[in-house]
C-alpha positions as CSV (number, residue, x, y, z in Angstrom):
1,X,102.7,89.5,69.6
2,X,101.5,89.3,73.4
3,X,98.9,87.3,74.3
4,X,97.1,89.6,76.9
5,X,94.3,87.1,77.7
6,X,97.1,84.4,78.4
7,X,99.0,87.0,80.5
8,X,95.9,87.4,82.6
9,X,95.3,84.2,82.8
10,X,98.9,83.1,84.1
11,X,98.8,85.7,86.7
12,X,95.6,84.6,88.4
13,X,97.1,80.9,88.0
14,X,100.2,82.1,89.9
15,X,97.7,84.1,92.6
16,X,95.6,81.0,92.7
17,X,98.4,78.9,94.3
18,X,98.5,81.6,96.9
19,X,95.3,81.6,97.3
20,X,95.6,77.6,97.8
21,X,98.5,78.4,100.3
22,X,95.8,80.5,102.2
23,X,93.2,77.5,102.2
24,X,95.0,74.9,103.6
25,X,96.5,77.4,106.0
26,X,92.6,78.4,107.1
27,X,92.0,74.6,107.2
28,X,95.1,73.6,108.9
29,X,96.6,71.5,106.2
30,X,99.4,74.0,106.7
31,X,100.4,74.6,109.7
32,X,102.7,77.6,111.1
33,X,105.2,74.8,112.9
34,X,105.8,73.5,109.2
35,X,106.6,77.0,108.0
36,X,109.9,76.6,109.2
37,X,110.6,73.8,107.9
38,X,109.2,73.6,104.3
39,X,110.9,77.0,103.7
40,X,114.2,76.0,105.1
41,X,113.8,73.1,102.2
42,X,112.6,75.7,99.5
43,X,115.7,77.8,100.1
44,X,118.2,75.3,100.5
45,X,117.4,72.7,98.8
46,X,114.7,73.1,95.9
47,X,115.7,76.7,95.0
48,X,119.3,75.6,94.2
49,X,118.0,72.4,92.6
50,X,116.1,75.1,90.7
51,X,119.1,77.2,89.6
52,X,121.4,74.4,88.4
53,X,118.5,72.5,86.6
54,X,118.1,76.3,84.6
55,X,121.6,76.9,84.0
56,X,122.2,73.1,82.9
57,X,119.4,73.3,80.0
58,X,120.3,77.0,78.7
59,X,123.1,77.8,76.2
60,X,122.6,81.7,76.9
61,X,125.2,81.7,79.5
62,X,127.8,84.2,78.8
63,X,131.5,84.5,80.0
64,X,132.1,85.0,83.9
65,X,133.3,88.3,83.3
66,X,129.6,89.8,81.4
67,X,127.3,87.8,84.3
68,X,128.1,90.6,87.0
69,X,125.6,92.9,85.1
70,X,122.3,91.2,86.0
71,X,122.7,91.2,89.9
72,X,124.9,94.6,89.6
73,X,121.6,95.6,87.8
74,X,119.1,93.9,90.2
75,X,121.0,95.1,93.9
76,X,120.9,99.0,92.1
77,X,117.1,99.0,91.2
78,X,116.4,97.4,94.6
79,X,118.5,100.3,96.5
80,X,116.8,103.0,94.0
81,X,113.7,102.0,95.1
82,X,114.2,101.9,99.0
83,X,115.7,104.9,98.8
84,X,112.6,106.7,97.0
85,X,110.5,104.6,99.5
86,X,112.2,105.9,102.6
87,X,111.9,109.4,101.4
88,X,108.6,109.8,100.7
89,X,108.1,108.0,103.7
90,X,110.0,110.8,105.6
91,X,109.1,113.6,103.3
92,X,105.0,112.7,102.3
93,X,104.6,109.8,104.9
94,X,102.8,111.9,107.9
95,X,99.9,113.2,105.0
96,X,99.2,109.7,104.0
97,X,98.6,108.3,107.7
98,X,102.7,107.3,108.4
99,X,103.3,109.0,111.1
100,X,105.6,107.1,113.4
101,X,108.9,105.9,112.7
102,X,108.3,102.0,112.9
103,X,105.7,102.5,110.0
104,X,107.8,105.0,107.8
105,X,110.2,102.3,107.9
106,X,107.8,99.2,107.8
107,X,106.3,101.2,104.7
108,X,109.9,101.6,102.9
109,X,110.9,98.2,103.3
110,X,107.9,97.0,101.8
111,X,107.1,99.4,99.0
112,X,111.2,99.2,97.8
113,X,111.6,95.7,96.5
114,X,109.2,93.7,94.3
115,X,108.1,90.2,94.6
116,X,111.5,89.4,92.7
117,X,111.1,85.3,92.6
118,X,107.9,83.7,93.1
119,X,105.7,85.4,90.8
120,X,107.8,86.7,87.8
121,X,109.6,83.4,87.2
122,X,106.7,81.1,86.3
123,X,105.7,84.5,84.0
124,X,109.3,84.1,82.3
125,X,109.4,80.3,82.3
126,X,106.1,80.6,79.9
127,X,106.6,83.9,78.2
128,X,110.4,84.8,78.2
129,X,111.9,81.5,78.9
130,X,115.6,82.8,77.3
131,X,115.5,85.9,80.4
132,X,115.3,83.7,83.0
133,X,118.8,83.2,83.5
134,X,119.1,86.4,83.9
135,X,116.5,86.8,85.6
136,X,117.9,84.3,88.1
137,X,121.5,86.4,88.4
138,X,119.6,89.5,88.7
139,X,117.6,88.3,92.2
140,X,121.2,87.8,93.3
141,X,121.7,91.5,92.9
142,X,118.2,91.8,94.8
143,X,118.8,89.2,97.7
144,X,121.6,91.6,98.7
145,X,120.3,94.5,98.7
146,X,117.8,93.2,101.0
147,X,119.7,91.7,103.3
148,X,122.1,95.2,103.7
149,X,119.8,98.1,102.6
150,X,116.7,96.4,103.5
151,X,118.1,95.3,107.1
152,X,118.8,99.0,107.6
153,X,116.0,100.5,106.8
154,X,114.3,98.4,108.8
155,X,116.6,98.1,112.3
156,X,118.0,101.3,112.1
157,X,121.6,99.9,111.9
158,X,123.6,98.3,109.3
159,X,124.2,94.9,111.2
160,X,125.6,92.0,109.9
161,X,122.6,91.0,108.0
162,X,125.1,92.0,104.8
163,X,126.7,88.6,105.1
164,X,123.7,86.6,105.0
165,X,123.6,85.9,101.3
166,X,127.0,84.9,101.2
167,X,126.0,81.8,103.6
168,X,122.7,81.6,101.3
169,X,122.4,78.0,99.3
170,X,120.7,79.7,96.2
171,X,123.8,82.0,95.9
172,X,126.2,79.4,95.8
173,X,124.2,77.2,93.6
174,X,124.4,80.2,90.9
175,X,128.0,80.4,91.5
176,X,128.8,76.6,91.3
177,X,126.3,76.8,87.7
178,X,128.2,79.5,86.3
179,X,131.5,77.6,86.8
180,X,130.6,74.9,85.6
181,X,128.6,76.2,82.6
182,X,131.7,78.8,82.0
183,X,134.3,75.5,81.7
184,X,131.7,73.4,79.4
185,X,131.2,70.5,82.7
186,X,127.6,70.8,82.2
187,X,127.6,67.8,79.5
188,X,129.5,65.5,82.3
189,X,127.1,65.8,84.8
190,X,125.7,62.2,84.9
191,X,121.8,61.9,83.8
192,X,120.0,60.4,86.9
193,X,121.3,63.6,88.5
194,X,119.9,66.0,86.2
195,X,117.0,64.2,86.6
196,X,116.8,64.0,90.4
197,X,117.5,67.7,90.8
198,X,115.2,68.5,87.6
199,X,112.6,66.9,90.2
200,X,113.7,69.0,93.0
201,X,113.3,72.0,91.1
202,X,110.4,71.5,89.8
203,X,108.6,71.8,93.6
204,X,110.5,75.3,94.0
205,X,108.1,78.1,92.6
206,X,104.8,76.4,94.2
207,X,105.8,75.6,97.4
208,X,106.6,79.3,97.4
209,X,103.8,80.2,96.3
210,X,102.2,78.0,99.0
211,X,104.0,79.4,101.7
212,X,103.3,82.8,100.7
213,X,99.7,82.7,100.7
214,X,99.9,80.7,104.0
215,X,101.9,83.6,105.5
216,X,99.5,86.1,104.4
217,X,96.6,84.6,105.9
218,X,98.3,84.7,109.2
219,X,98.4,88.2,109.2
220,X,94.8,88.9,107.8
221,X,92.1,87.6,110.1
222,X,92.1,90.9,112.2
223,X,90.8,92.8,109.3
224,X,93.2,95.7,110.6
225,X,94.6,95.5,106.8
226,X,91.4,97.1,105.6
227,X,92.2,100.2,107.2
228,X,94.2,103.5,106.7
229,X,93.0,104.2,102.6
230,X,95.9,107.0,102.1
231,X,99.0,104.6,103.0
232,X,97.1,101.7,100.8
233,X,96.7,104.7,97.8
234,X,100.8,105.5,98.8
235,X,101.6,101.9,98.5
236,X,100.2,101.8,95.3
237,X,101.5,105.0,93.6
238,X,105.2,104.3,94.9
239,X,105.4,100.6,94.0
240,X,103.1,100.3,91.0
241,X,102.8,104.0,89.6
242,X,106.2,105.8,90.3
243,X,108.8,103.0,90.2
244,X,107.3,101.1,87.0
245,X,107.9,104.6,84.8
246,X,111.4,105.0,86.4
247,X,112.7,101.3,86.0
248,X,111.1,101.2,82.4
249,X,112.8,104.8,82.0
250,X,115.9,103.6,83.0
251,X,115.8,100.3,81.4
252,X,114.4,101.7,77.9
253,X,117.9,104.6,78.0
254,X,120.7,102.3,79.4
255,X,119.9,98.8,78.9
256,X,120.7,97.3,75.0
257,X,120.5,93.2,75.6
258,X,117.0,91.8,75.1
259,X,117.0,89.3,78.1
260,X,117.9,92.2,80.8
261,X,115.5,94.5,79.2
262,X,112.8,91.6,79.7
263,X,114.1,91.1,83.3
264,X,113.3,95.2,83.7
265,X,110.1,94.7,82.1
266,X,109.4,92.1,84.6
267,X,110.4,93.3,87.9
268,X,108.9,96.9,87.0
269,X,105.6,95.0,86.7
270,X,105.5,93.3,90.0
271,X,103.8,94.0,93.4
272,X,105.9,94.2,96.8
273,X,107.5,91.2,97.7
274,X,105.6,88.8,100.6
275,X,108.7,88.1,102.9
276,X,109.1,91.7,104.3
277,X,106.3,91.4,106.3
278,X,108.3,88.4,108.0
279,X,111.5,91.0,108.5
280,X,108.9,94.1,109.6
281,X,107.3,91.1,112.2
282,X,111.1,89.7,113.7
283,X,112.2,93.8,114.0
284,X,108.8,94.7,115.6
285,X,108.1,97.2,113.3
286,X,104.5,98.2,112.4
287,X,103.1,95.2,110.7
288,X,99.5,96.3,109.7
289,X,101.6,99.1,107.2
290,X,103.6,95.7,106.0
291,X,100.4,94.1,105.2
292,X,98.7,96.8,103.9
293,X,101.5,97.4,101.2
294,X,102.1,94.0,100.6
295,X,98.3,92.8,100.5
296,X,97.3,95.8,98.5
297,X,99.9,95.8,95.6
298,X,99.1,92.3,95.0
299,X,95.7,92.5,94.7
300,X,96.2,95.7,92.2
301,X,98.3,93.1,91.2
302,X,95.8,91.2,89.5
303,X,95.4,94.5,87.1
304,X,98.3,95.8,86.8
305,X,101.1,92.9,86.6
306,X,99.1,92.9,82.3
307,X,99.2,96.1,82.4
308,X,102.8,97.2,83.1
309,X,103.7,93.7,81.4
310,X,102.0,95.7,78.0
311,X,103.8,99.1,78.5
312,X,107.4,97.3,79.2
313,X,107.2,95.1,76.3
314,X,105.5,98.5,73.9
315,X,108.7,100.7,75.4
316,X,111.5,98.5,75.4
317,X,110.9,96.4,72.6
318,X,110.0,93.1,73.8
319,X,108.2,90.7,72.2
């Protein structure tokens, strides 16, 4: 049975860091010419420290050949929903105050992907600790959908952001765990190691978190987020309202194993994911609609993470 308080409580804990994040930014513990810096380490270094340190301690590894369903499932739930972003955003978008193209596209980037990482796997680690695995192979799926979809939403053109992921640290640390999971070398890793990168990984989710809430704040002190009601009550409905009930849908019709139907459940609860408001920023897109979707979800957030958390685990069965 679900502890709801506990949920509630675990999601303001994870806010809370960000919220941290934003302090020290405010206060300049945190400065921007760190950001660079601490994120390049929390990508390539404490991310795949993460990854390996998972896949060493779990025996719910399967077979190479049944791990493509999590990230085939992650990269088509991602595109699903950027695609019914970008369309309402086209179709809907000049009623709800979108009216030029940078924030039609700044909106669909935003609203399509969920905070994948940083927020739901602390909320697995405590709750569904056997999903996150999968949870783990699934934000492979998303990472490239991102970095192909995403990229053209938001440039207009299909680039060569594709091939970032394949140069990505986190992807390759999944790869090299699966291997070496797959041929049972797990066992003759030497201790000290597993230990050192058990350390490493442990920094991963709240320096994140940290970095998150520091970006956020950078963004915020013009108060132009406050603004424009209809694209906040779009933002909303699209990410939190209309994708939840057709991920769940989905998930609940097609989707038999327990650990991807908790990985649904997950993702369908989440807000929009922080870093596209970096991506709108470095494309010169319309940022204030990046904030507002990103900023506003997450507060709703705070409600309806529990929420959706209780109707996922209700529909699909998850306990």
């Amino acid at each position: 049975m679900i502890d709801f308080k506990l949920i509630i409580a675990s999601v303001l804990g994870v806010f809370l860091v960000m919220g941290i994040g934003a302090a020290a930014r405010y206060v300049k513990w945190l400065t921007t010419e760190a950001d660079r810096t601490l994120a390049n380490l929390t990508a390539n270094v404490m991310l795949p420290a993460y990854f390996i340190h998972k896949f060493s301690q779990s025996s719910e590894i399967g077979s190479i050949s049944t791990t493509w369903q999590a990230p085939v499932l992650g990269f088509l739930t991602t595109a699903c929903g950027f695609a019914i972003a970008l369309l309402f955003a086209r179709w809907a978008g000049p009623w709800f105050g979108l009216v030029t193209d940078a924030s039609q596209r700044a909106f669909a980037l935003c609203a399509g992907i969920c905070n994948y990482g940083y927020i739901p796997l602390p909320l697995a680690e405590k709750f569904y600790p056997t999903a996150v695995i999968d949870l783990i192979l699934h934000n492979v799926g998303v990472d490239i959908a991102l970095w192909s979809i995403g990229i053209a939403i938001i440039t207009d053109s299909g680039g060569s952001g594709w091939k970032k992921p394949l140069r990505s640290p986190p992807l390759w640390a999944v790869v090299f765990s699966i291997l070496i999971s797959s041929f049972g070398l797990t066992q003759r890793i030497p201790e000290s190691i597993l230990t050192a990168v058990g350390m490493l990984g442990a920094c991963a989710i709240p320096l994140g978190l940290l970095l998150s809430g520091a970006i956020i704040v950078d963004f915020v002190r013009d108060r132009s987020w406050l603004g424009q009601p209809k694209v906040i009550i779009a933002a909303i409905g699209i990410r939190q309202c209309l994708l939840p009930l057709m991920m769940l849908g989905i998930g609940g019709w097609l989707i038999q194993e327990t650990d991807l139907r908790t990985v649904v459940m997950l993702q369908a609860a989440m807000p929009a994911a922080v870093f596209p408001i970096v991506l709108t920023k470095l494309y010169e897109k319309d940022t204030e609609t990046a904030l507002r979707v990103v900023l506003w979800t997450s507060i709703a957030g705070v409600v309806l993470i529990p929420f959706w958390l209780a109707v996922g685990a209700w529909w699909l069965g998850v306990s």
